[in-house]
Biopython code that builds the backbone (N, CA, C, O; Angstrom):
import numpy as np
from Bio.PDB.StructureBuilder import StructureBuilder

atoms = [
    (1, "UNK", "N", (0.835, -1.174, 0.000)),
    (1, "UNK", "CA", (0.000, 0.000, 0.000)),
    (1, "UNK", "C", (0.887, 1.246, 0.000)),
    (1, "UNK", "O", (2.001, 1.272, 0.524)),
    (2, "UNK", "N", (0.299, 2.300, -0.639)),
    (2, "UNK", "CA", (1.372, 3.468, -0.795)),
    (2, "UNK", "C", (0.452, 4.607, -0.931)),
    (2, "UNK", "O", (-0.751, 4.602, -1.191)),
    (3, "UNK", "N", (1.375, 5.728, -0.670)),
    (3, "UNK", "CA", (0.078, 6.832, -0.798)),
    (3, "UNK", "C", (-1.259, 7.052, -1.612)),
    (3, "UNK", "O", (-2.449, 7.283, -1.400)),
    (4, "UNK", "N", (-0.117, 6.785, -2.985)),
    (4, "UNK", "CA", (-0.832, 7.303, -4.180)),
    (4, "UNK", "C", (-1.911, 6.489, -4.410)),
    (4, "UNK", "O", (-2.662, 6.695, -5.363)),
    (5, "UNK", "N", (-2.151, 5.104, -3.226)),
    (5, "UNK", "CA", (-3.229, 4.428, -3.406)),
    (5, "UNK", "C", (-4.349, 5.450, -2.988)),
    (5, "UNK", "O", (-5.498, 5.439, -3.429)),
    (6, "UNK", "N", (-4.002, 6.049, -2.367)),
    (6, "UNK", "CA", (-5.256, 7.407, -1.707)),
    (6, "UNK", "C", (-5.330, 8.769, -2.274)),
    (6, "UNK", "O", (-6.332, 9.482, -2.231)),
    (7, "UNK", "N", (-4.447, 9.010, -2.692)),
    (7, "UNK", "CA", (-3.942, 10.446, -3.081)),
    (7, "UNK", "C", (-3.358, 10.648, -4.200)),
    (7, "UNK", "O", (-2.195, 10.272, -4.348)),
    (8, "UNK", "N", (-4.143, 11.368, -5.349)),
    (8, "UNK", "CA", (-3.532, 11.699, -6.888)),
    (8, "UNK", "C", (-2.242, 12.184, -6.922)),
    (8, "UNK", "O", (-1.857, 13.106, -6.204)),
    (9, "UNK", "N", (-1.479, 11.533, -7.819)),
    (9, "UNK", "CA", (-0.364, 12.330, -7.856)),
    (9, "UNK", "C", (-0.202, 13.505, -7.888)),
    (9, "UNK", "O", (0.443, 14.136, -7.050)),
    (10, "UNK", "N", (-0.740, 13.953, -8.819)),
    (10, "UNK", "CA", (-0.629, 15.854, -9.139)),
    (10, "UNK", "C", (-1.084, 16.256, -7.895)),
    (10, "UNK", "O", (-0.285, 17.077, -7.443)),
    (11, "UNK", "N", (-1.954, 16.064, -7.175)),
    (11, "UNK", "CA", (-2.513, 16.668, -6.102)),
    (11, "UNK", "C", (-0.858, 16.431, -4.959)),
    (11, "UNK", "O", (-0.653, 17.203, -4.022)),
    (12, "UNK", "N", (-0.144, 15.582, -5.207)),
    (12, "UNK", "CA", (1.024, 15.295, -4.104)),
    (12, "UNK", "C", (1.832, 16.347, -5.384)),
    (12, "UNK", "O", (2.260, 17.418, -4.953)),
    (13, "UNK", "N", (1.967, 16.161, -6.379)),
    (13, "UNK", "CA", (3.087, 17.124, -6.631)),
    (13, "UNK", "C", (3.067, 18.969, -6.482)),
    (13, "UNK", "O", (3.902, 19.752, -6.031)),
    (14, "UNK", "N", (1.675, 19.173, -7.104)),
    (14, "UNK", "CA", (1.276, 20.459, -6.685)),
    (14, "UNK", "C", (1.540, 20.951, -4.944)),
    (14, "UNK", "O", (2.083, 21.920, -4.415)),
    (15, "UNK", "N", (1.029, 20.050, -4.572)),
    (15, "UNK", "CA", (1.257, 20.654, -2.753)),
    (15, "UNK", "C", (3.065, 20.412, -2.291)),
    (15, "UNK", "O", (3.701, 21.284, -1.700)),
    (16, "UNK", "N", (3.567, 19.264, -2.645)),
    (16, "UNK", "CA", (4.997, 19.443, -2.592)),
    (16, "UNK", "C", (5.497, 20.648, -2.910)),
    (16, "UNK", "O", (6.071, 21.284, -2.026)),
    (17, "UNK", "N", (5.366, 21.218, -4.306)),
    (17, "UNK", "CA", (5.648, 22.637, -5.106)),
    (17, "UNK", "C", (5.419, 23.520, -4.385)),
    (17, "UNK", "O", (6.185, 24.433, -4.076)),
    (18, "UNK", "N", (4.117, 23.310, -3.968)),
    (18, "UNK", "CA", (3.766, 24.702, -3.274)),
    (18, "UNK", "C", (4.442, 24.792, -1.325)),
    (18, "UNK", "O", (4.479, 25.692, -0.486)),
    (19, "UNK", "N", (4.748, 23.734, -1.339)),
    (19, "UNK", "CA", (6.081, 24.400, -0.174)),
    (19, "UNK", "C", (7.607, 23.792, -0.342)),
    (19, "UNK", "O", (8.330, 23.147, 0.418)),
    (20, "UNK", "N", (7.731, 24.186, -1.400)),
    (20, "UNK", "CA", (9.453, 24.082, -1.574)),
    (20, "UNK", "C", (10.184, 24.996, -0.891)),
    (20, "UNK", "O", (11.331, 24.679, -0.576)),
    (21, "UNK", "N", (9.674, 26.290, -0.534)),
    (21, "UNK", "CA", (10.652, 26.948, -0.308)),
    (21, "UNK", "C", (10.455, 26.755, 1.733)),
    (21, "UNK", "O", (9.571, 26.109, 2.296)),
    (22, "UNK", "N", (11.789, 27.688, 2.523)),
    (22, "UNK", "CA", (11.706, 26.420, 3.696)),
    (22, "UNK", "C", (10.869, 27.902, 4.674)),
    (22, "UNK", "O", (10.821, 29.127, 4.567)),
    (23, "UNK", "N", (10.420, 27.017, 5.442)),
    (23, "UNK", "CA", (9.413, 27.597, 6.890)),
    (23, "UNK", "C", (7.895, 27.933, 5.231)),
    (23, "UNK", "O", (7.497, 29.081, 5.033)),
    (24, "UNK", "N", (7.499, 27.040, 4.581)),
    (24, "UNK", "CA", (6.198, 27.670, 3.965)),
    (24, "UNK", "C", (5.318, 26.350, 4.082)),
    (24, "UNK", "O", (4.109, 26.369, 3.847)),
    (25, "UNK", "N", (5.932, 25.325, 4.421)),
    (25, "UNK", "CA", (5.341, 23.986, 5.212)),
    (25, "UNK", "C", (4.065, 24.607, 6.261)),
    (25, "UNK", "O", (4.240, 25.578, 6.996)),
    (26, "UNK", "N", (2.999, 23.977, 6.181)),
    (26, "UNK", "CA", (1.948, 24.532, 7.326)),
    (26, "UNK", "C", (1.351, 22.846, 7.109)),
    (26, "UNK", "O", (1.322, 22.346, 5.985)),
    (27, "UNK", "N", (0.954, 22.186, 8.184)),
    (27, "UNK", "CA", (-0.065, 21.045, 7.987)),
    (27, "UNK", "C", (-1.211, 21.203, 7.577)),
    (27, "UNK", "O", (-1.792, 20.552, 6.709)),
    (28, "UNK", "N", (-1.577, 22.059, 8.174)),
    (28, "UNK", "CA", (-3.398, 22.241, 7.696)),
    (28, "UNK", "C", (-3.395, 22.514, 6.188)),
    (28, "UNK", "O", (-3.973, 21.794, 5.374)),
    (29, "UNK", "N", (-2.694, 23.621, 5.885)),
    (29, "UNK", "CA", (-2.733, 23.465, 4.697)),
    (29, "UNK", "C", (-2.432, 22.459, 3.488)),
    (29, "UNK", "O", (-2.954, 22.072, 2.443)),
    (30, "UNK", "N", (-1.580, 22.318, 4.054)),
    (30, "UNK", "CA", (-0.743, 20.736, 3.208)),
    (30, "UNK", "C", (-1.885, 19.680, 3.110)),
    (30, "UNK", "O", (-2.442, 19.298, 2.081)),
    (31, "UNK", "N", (-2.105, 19.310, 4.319)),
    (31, "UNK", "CA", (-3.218, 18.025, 4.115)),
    (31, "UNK", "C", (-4.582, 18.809, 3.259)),
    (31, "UNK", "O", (-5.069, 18.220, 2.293)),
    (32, "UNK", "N", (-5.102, 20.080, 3.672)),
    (32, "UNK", "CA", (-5.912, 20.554, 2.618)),
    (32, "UNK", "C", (-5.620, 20.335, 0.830)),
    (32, "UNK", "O", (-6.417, 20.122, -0.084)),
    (33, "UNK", "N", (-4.346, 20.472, 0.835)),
    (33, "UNK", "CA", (-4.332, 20.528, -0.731)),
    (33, "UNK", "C", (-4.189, 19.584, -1.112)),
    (33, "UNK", "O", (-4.862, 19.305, -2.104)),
    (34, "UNK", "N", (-3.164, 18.449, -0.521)),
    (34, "UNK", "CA", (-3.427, 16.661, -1.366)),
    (34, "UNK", "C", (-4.439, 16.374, -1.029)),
    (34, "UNK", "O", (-4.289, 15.174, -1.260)),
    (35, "UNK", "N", (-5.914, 16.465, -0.465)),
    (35, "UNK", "CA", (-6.674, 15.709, -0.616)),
    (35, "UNK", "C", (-6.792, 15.128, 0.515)),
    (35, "UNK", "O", (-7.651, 14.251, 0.421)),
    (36, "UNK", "N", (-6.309, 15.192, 1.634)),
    (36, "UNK", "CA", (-5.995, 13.975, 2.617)),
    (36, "UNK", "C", (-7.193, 14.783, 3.401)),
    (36, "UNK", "O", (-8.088, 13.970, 3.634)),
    (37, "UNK", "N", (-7.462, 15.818, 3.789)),
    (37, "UNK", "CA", (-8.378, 16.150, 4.713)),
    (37, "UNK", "C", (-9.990, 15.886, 4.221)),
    (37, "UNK", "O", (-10.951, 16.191, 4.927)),
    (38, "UNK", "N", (-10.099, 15.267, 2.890)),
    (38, "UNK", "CA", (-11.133, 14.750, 2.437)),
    (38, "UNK", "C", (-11.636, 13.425, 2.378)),
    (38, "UNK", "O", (-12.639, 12.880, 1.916)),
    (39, "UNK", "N", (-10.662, 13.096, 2.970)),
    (39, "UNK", "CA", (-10.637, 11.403, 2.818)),
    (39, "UNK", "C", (-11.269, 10.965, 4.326)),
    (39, "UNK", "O", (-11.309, 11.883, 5.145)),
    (40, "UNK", "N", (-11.649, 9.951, 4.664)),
    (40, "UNK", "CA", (-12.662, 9.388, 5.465)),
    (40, "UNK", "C", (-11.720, 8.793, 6.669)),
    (40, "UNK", "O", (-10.635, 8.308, 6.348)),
    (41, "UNK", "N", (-12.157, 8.823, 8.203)),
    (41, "UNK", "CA", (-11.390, 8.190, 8.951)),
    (41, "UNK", "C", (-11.130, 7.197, 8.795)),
    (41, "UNK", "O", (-10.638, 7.036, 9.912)),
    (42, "UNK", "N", (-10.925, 5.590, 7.999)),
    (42, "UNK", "CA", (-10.092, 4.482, 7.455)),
    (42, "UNK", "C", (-9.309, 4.602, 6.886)),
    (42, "UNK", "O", (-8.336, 3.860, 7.020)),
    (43, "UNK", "N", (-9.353, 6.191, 5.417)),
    (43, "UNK", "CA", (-8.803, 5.724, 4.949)),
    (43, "UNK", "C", (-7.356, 6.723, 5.451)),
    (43, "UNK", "O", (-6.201, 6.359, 5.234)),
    (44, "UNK", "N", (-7.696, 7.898, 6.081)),
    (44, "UNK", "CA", (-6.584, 8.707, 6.983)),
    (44, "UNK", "C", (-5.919, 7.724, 7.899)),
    (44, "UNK", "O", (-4.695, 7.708, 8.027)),
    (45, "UNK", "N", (-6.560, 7.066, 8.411)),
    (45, "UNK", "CA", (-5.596, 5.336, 9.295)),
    (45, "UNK", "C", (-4.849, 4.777, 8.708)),
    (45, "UNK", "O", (-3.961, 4.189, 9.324)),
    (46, "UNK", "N", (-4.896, 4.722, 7.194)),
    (46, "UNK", "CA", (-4.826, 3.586, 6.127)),
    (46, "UNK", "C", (-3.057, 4.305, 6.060)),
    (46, "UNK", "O", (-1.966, 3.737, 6.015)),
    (47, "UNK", "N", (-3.502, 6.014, 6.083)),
    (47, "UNK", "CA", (-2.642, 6.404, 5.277)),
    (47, "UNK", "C", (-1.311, 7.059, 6.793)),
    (47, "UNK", "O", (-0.095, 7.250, 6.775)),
    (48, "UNK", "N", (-2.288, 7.198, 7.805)),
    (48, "UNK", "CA", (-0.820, 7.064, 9.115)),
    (48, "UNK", "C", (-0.238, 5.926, 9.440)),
    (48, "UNK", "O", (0.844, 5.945, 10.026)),
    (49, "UNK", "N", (-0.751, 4.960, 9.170)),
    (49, "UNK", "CA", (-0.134, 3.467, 8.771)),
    (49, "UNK", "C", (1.206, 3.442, 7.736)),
    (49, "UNK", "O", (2.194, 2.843, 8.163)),
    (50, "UNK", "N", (1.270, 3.937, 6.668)),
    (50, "UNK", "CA", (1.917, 4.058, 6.095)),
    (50, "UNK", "C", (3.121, 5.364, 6.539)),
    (50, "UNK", "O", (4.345, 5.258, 6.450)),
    (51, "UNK", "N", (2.615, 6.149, 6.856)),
    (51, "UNK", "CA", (3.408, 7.752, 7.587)),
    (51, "UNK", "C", (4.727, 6.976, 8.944)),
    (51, "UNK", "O", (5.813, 7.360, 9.379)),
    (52, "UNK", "N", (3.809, 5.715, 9.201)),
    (52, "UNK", "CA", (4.463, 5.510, 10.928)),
    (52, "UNK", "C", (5.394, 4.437, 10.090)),
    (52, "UNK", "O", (5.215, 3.228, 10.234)),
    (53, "UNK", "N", (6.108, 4.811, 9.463)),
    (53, "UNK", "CA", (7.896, 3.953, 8.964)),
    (53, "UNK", "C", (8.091, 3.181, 9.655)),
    (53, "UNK", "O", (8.465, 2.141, 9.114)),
    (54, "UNK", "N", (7.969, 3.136, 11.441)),
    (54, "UNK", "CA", (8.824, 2.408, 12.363)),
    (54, "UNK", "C", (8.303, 1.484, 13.423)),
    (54, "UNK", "O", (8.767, 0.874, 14.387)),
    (55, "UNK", "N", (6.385, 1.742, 12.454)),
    (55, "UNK", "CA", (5.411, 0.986, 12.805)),
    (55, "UNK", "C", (5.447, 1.330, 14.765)),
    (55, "UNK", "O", (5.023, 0.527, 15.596)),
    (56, "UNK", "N", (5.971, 2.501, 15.042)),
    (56, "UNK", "CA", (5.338, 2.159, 16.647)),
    (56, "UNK", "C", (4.500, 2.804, 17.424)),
    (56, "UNK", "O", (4.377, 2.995, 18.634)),
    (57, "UNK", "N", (3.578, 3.299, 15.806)),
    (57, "UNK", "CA", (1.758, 4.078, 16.590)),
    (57, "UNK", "C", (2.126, 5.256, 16.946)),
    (57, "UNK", "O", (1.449, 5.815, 17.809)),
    (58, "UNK", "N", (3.559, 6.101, 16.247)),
    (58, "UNK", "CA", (3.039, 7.230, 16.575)),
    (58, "UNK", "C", (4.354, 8.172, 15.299)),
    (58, "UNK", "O", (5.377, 7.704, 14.800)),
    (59, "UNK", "N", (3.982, 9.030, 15.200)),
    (59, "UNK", "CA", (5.228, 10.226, 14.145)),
    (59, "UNK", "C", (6.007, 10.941, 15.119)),
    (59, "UNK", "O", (5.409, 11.640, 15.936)),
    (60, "UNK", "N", (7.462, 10.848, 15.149)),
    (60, "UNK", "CA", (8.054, 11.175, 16.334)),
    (60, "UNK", "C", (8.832, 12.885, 15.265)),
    (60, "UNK", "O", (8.621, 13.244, 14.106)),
    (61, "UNK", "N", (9.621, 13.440, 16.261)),
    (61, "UNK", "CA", (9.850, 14.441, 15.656)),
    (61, "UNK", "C", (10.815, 13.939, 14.675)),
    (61, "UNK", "O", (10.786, 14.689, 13.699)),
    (62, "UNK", "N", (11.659, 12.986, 14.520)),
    (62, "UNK", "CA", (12.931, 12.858, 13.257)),
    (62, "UNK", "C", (11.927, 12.279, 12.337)),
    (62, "UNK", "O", (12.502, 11.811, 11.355)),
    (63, "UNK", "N", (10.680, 12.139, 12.287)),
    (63, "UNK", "CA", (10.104, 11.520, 11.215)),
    (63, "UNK", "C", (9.684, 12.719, 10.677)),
    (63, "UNK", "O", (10.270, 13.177, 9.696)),
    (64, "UNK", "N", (8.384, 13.514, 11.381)),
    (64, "UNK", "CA", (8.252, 14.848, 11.240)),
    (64, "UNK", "C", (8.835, 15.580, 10.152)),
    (64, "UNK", "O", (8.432, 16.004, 9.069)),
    (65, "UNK", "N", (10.248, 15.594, 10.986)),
    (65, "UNK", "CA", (11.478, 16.502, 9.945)),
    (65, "UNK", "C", (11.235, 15.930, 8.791)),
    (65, "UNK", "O", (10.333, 16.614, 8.308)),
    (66, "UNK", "N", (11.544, 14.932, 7.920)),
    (66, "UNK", "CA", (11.104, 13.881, 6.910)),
    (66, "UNK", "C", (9.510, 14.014, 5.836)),
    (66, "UNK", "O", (9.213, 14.019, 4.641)),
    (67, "UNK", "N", (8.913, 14.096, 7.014)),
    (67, "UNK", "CA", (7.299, 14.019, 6.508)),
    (67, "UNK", "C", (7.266, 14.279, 4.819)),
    (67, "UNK", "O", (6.940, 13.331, 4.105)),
    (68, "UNK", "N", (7.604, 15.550, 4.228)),
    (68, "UNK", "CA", (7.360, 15.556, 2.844)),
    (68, "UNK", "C", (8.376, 14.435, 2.206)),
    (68, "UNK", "O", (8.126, 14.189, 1.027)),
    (69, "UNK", "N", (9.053, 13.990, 2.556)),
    (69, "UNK", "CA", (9.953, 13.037, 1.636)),
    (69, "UNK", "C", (9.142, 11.427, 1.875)),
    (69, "UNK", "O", (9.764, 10.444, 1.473)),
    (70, "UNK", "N", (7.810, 11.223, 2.510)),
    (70, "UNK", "CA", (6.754, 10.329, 2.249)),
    (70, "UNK", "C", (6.225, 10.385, 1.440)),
    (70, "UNK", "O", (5.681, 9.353, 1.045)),
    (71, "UNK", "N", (6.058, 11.637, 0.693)),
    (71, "UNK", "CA", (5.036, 12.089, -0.724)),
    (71, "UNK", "C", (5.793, 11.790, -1.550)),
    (71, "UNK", "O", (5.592, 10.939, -2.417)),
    (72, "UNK", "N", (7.058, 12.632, -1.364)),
    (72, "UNK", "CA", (7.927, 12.559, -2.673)),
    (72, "UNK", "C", (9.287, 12.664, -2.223)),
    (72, "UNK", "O", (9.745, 13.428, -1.373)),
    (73, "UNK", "N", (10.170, 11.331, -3.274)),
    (73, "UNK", "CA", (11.622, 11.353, -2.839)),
    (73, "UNK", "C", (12.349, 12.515, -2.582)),
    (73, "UNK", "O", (13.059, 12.657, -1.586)),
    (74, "UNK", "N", (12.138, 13.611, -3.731)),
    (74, "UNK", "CA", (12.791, 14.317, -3.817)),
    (74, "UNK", "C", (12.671, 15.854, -2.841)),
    (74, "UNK", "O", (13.360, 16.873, -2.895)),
    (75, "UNK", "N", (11.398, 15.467, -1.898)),
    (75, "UNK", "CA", (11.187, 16.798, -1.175)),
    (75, "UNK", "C", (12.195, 17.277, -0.281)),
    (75, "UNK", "O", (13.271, 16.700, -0.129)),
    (76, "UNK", "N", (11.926, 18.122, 0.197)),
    (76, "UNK", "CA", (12.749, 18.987, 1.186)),
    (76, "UNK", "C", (12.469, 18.407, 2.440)),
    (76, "UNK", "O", (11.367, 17.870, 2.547)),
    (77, "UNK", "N", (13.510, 18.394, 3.779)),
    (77, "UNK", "CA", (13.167, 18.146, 5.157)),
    (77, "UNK", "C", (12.589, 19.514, 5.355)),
    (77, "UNK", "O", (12.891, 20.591, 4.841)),
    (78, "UNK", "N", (11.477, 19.113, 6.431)),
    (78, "UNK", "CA", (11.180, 20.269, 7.314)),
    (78, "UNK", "C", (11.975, 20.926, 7.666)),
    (78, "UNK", "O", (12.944, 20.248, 8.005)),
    (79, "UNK", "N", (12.139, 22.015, 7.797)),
    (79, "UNK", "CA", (13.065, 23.255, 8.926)),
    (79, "UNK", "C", (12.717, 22.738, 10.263)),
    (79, "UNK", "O", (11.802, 21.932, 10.427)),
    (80, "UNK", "N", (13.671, 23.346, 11.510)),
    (80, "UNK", "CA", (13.249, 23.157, 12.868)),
    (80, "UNK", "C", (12.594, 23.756, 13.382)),
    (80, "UNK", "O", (12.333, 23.393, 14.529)),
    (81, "UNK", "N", (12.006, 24.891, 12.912)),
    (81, "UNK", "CA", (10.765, 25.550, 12.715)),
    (81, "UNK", "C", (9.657, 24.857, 12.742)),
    (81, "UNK", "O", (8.947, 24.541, 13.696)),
    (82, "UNK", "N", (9.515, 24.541, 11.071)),
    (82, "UNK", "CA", (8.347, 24.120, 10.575)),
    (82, "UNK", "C", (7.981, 22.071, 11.202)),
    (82, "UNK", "O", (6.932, 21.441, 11.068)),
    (83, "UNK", "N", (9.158, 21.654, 11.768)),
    (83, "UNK", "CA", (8.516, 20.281, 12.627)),
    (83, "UNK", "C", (8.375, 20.700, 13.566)),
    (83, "UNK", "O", (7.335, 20.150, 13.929)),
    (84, "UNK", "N", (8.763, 21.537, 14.572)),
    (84, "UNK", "CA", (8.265, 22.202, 15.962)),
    (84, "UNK", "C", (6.957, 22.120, 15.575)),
    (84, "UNK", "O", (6.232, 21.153, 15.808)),
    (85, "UNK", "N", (6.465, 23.643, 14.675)),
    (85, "UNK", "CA", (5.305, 23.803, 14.803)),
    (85, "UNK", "C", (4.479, 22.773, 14.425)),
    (85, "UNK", "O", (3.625, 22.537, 15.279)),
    (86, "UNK", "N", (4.436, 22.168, 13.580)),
    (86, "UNK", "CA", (3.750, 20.732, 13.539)),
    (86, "UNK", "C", (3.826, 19.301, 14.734)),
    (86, "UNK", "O", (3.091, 18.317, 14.818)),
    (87, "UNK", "N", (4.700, 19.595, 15.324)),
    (87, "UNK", "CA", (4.295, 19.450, 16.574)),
    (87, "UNK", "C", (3.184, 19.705, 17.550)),
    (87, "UNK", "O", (2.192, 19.079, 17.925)),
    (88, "UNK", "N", (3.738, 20.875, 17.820)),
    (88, "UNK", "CA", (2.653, 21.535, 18.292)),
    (88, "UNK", "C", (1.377, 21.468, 17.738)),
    (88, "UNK", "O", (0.392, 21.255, 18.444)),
    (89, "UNK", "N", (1.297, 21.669, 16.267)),
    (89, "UNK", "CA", (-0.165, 21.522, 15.982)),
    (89, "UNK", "C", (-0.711, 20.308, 16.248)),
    (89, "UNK", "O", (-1.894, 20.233, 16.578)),
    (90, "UNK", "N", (0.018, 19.292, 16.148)),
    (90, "UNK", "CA", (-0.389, 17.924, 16.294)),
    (90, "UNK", "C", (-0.353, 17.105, 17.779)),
    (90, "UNK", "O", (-1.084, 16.135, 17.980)),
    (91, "UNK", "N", (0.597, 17.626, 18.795)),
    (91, "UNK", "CA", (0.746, 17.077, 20.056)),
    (91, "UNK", "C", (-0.079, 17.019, 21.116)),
    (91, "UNK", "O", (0.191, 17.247, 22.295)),
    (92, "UNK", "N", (-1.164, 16.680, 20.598)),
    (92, "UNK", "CA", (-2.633, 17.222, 21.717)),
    (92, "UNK", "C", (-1.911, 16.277, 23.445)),
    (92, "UNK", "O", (-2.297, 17.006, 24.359)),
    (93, "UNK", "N", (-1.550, 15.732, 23.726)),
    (93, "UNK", "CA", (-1.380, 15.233, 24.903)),
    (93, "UNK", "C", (0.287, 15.908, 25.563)),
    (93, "UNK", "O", (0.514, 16.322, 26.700)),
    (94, "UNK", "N", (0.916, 15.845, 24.782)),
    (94, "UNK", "CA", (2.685, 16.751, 25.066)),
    (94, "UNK", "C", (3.090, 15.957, 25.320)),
    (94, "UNK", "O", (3.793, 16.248, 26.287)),
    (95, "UNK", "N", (3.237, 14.291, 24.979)),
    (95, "UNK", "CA", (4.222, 13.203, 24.706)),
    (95, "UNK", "C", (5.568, 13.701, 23.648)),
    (95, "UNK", "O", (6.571, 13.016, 23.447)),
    (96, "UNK", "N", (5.351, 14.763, 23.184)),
    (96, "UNK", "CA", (6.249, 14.859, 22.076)),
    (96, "UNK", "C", (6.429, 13.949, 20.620)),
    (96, "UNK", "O", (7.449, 13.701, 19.978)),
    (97, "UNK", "N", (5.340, 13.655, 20.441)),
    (97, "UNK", "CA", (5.131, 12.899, 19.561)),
    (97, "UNK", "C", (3.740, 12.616, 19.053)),
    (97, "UNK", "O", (2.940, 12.401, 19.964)),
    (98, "UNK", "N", (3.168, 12.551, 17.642)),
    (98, "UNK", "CA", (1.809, 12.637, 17.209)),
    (98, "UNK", "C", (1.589, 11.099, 16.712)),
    (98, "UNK", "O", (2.325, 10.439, 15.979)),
    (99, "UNK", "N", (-0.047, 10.601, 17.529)),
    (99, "UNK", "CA", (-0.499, 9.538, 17.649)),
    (99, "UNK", "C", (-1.313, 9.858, 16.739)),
    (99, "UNK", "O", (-1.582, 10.935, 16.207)),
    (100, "UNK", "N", (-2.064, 7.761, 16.472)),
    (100, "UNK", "CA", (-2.741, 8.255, 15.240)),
    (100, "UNK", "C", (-4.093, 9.095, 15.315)),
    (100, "UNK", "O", (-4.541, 9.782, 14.397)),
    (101, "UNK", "N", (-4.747, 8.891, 16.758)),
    (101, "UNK", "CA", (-5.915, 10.494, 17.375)),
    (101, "UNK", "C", (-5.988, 11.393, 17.175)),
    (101, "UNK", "O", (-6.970, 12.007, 16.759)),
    (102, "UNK", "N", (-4.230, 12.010, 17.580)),
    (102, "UNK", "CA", (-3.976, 13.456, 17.073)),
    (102, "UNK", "C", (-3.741, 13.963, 15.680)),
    (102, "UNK", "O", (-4.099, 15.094, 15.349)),
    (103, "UNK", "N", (-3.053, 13.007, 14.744)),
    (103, "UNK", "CA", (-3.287, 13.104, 13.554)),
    (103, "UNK", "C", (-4.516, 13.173, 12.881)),
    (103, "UNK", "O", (-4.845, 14.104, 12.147)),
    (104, "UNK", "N", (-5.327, 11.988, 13.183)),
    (104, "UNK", "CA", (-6.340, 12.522, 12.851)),
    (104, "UNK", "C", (-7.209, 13.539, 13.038)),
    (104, "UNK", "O", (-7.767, 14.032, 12.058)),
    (105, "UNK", "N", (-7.400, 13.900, 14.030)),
    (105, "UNK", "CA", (-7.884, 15.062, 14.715)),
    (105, "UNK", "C", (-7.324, 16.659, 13.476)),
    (105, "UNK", "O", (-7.987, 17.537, 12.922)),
    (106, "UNK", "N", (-5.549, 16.282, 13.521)),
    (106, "UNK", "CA", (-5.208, 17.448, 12.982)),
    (106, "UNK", "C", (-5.715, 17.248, 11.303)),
    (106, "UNK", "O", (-6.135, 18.171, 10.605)),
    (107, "UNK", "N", (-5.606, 16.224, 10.989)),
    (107, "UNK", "CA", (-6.299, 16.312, 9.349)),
    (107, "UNK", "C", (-7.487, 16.236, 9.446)),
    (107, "UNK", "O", (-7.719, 16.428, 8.253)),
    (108, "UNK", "N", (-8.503, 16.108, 9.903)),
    (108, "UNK", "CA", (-9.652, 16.270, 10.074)),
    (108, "UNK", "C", (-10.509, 17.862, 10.547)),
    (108, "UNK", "O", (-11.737, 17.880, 10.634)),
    (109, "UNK", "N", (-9.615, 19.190, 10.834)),
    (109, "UNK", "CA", (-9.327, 20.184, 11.322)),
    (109, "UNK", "C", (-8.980, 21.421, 9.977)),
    (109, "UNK", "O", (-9.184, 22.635, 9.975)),
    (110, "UNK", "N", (-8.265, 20.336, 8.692)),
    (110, "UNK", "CA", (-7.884, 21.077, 8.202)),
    (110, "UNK", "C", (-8.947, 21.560, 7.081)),
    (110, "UNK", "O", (-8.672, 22.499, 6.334)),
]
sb = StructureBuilder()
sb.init_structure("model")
sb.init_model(0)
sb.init_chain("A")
sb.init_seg("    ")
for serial, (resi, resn, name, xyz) in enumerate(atoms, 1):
    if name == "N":
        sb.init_residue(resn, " ", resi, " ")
    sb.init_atom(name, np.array(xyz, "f"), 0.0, 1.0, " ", f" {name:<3s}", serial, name[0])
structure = sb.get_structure()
């Protein structure tokens, strides 16, 4: 299973594009533009299933940093900026780390 089982390509390349340049990363927006905040709670599971690389139920911050290079090989890491704040947007409990609740919660928000 892989993204693009959920998510059009162009819709992942357009939103990649549109934050190439660094600190223009925002989640809400991001998941707004691929499509992901339209998609149904299974299949947003389907697709933090795939996000959690290390399979251990949750996106820690070195994944975070990473996050666009799940869409596409060639993306940019987050700034330490822009995974902070996605942190934060996402850390509803302050484990330091986003579960699949809070994820959903945060794509479901956007």
């Amino acid at each position: 299973m892989t993204l693009t089982d959920f998510l059009a390509v162009s819709d992942i390349t357009s939103t990649i594009n549109a934050c190439r340049a660094n600190d223009s990363f925002s989640p809400n927006n991001f998941f707004a533009m691929v499509g992901l905040s339209k998609k149904s709670p299974p299949e947003i599971e389907k697709i933090f299933m795939i996000l959690d690389q290390d399979k251990s139920g949750y996106i820690e911050p070195d994944a975070l940093q990473l996050f666009l290079q799940n869409f596409s090989k060639g993306a940019r890491p987050l700034t330490a900026a822009e995974t902070s704040a996605f942190l934060l947007a996402g850390d509803q409990d302050g484990d330091g780390k986003i579960g699949w609740d809070e994820f959903s919660n945060l794509v479901m928000s956007s």
